[in-house]
C-alpha positions in Angstrom: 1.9 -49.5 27.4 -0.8 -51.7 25.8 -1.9 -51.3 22.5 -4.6 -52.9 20.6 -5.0 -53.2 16.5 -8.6 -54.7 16.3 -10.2 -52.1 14.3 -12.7 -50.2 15.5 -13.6 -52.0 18.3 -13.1 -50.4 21.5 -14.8 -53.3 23.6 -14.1 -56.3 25.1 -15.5 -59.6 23.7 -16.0 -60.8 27.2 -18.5 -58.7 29.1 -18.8 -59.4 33.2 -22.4 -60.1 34.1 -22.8 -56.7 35.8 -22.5 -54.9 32.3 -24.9 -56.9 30.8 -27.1 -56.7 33.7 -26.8 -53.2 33.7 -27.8 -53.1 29.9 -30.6 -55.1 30.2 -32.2 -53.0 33.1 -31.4 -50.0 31.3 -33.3 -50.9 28.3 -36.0 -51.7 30.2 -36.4 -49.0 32.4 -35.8 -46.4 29.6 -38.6 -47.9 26.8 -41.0 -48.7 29.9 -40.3 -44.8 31.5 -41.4 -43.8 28.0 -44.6 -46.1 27.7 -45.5 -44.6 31.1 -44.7 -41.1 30.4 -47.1 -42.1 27.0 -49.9 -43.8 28.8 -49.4 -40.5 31.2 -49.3 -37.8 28.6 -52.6 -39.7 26.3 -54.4 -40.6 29.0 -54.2 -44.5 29.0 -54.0 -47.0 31.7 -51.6 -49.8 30.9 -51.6 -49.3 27.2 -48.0 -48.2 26.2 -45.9 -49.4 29.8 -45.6 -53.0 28.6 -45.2 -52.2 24.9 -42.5 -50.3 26.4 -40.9 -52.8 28.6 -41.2 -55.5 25.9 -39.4 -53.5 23.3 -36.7 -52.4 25.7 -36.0 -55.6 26.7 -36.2 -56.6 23.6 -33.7 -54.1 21.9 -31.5 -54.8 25.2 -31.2 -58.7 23.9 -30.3 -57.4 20.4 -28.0 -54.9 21.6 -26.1 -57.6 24.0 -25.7 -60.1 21.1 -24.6 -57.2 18.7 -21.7 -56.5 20.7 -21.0 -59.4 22.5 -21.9 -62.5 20.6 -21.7 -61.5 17.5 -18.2 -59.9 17.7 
């Protein structure tokens, strides 16, 4: 039986590539679904897809340093 005393973390601080990956895509494709589904629903062309795609990446970086570089 293992047991770990690290706090609160229930994480590793080593993350294999296809976790991160995985984060990053799913930040992206989230934040850019919702820009579409906004440029869809408001009737723009282009408008709120890259907004969306840039702040999901973007919170995908933050959220990858958060719990793995940071930690």
């Amino acid at each position: 039986m293992n047991v770990r005393h690290d706090g609160d973390h229930d994480h590793d601080s080593q993350a294999d590539p296809m976790s991160l990956v995985a984060i990053l895509l799913g930040g992206i494709l989230a934040w850019g679904g919702l820009g579409w589904l906004a440029d869809w629903a408001l009737g723009f062309q282009g408008l709120f897809l890259p907004i969306g795609i840039v702040l999901g990446a973007a919170g995908a970086v933050y959220l990858i340093y958060v719990r793995y570089v940071r930690s």
